[in-house]
N, C-alpha and C positions, 0 to 999 in steps of 0.2 A: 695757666689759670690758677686763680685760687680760691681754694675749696674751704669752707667752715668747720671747723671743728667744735664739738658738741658737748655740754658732761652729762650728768647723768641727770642734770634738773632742768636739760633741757637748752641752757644757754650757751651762748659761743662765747667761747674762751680763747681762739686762735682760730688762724687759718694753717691750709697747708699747701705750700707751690707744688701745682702737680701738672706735666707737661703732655697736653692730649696726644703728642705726634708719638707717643711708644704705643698708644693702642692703635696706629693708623689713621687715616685721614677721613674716613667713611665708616658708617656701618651698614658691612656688608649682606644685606638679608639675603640673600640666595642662598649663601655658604650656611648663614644660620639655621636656616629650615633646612639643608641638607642635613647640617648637623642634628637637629632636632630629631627629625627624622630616623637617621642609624641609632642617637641614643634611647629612643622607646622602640624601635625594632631588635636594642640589644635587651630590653629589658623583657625582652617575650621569653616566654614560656615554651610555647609551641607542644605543649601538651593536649591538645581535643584535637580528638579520636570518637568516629563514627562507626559502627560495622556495616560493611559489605554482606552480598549476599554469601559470600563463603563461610559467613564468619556469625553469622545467625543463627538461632536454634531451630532444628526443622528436620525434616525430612527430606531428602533429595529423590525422592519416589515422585512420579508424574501423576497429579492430581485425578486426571481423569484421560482417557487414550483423545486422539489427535482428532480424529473426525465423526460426523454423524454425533455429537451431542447436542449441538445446537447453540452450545457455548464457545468464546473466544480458546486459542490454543494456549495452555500454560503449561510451564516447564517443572517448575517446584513450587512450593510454598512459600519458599524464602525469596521468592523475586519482589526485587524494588517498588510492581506492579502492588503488590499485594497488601494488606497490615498484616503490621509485624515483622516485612521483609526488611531486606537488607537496604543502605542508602548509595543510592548512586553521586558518586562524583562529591563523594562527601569529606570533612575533614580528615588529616591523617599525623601525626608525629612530624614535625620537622624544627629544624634548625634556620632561626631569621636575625640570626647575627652577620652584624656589617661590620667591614674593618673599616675604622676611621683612623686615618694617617693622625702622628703627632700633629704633623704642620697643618693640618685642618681642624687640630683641636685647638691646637694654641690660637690660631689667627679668629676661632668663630669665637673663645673666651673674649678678643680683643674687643672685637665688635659688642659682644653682649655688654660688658663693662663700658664699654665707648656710649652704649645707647641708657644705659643706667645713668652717665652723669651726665646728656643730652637731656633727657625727659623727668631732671630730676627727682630724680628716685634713689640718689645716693646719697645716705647722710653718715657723718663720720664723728666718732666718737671719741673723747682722749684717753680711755682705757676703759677695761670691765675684766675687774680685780675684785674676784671675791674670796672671801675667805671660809664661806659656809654657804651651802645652797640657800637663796633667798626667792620665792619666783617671784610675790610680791613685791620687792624692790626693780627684777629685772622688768616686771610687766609695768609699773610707776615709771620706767627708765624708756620705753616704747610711747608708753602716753604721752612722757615731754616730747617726746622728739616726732607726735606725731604719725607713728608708726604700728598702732595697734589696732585699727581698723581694717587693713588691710593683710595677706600674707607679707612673711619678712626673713629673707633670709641672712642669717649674723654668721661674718667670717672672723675670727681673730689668730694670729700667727698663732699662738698657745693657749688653748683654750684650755686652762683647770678645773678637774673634775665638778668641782665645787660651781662652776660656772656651765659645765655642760648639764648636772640636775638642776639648774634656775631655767634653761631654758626649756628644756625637754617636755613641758610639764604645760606649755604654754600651746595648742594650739595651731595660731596662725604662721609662729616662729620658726625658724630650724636651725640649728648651730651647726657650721659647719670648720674644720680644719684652714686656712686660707690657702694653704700647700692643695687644698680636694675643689678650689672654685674650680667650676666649668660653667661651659654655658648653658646646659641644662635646667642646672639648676637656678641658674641667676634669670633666665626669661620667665620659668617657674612660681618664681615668687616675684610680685609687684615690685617690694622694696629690698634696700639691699644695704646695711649697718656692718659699715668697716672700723676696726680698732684703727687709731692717726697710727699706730706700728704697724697694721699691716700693708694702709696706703701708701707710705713712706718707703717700703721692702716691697710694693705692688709687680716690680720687674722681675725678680725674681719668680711670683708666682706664674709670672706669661711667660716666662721664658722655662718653667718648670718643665 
């Protein structure tokens, strides 16, 4: 198939031959929400922490003796029963990271890329080569192409300093390494702005 190539005012300037059967035949959504899945369950915390009743301030003295008061039996102050007591069955520390195989990341990136240039949402640009942080240029350079209404995330093989302050500053946008797509982040964002050098070097990055 051949894909458009874009510049920065918007217009196509070339195309680029790029052959669907390296990302597969399908896109595979199972694999991709499994994916989705392990990469926000590695992104947890797992920090919240409740106290129990051992761990309450209190008194562990019996409020009142067991029988003939007229009242239910309680044990301490700190019981669950109580305010202020302890929480039953409540959050604790833990660890919710999932190992995702390379080969399940590679093949759910394939799909994700596969389903970006299915539902057109990938538009390709002939370079973004700056030599000074501009955000106004690179946000003028989204509007031509379309792409500034929505989130967007931009991969280029070498992204220059000078080009990662134009986007950082924007928003809806994310710059990201081309060497660091995954599928994460490409379902993440609506749209998706490749350099024509990264498309062109795109096997490399699946095969990364």
């Amino acid at each position: 198939m051949n894909i458009p190539v874009f510049n920065e005012e918007g217009k196509e300037v070339g195309t680029v031959t790029f052959d669907e059967k390296l990302l597969g035949e399908k896109v595979r959504t199972k694999l991709l929400h499994q994916t989705i899945i392990g990469y926000e369950a590695n992104l947890r915390l797992g920090t919240h922490k409740v106290k129990s009743k051992a761990e309450r301030h209190g008194s562990g003295v019996k409020p009142w003796k067991q029988k003939h008061t007229g009242r239910a039996r309680a044990g301490m102050k700190r019981s669950p029963l109580w305010r202020g007591g302890g929480n039953t069955f409540g959050p604790h520390p833990r660890d919710y990271h999932q190992i995702l195989p390379v080969r399940m990341r590679r093949e759910a990136l394939k799909s994700a890329l596969l389903s970006k240039i299915r539902d057109q949402q990938l538009k390709v640009i002939d370079s973004l080569t700056y030599d000074e942080p501009a955000t106004k240029r690179f946000y003028k350079t989204l509007k031509a192409l379309g792409l500034h209404e929505a989130t967007c995330l931009v991969a280029a093989r070498q992204p220059g300093a000078a080009l990662v302050k134009s986007v950082r500053n924007i928003e809806k946008a994310r710059l990201i390494p081309a060497r660091n797509l995954n599928a994460y982040d490409l379902l993440k964002h609506k749209n998706l702005l490749l350099t024509r050098d990264t498309l062109e070097h795109i096997d490399e990055v699946v095969k990364a």
